[in-house]
N, C-alpha and C positions, 0 to 999 in steps of 0.2 A: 516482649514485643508490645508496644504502646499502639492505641490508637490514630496517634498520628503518623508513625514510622508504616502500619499498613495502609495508613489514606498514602501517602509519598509513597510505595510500592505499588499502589493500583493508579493512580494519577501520572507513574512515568510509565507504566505498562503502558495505558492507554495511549499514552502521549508517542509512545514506539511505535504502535499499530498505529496510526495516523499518519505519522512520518512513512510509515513503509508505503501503504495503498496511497496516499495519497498523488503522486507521477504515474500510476497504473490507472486510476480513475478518473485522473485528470485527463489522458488520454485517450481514454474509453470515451467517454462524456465528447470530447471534440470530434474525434472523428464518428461517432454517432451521429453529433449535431450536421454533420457534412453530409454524410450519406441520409437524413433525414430530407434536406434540404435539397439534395438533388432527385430527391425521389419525386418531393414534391414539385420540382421543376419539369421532371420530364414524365411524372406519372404514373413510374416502375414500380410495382410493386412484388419484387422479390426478397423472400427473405434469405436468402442466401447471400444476398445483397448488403446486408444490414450485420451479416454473423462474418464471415470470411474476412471481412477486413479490420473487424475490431479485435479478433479474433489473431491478424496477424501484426497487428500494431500493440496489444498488450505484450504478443511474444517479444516482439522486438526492444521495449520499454527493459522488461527483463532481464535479457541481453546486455541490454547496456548500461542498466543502474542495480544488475544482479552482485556487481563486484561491490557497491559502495551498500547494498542492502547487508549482505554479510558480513558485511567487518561492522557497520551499526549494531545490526544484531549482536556480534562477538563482544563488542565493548559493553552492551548493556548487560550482556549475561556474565561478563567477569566481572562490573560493578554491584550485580545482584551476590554474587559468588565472594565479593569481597565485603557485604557487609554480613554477611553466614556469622560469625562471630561478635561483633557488634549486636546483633539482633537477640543471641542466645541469653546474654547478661540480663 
């Protein structure tokens, strides 16, 4: 195993992890910014306020890009799993 073949196995790692959070975060981050912004409009300061709906909007992100996260995942781990030999030489 060369140093470059492990920079290209940590460089798509990262690049997986990025691709997965990334719709979960984005997510997070907007409806934060919503619930920031009406707090500061109407002055509410609850935190339950701020946790319960980000809380049900990551769930829901999940829900519905949990199918396309998995088979990502699955491709990247048979493409790890198929250079196993390639790497050994």
């Amino acid at each position: 195993m060369t140093i470059g073949n492990l920079v290209t196995l940590m460089r798509d790692g990262i690049f997986q992890v990025l691709i997965m959070i990334a719709p979960v975060l984005g997510v997070a981050l907007v409806v934060g910014l919503i619930i920031a912004i009406f707090q500061a409009v109407t002055s509410i300061q609850e935190q339950t306020l701020t946790t319960v709906p980000k809380i049900f909007a990551i769930l829901a992100v999940l829900a519905l890009l949990g199918g396309w996260m998995f088979s990502s995942m699955r491709d990247y781990t048979v493409q790890i799993f198929q250079m196993i030999p390639q790497l050994v030489r």
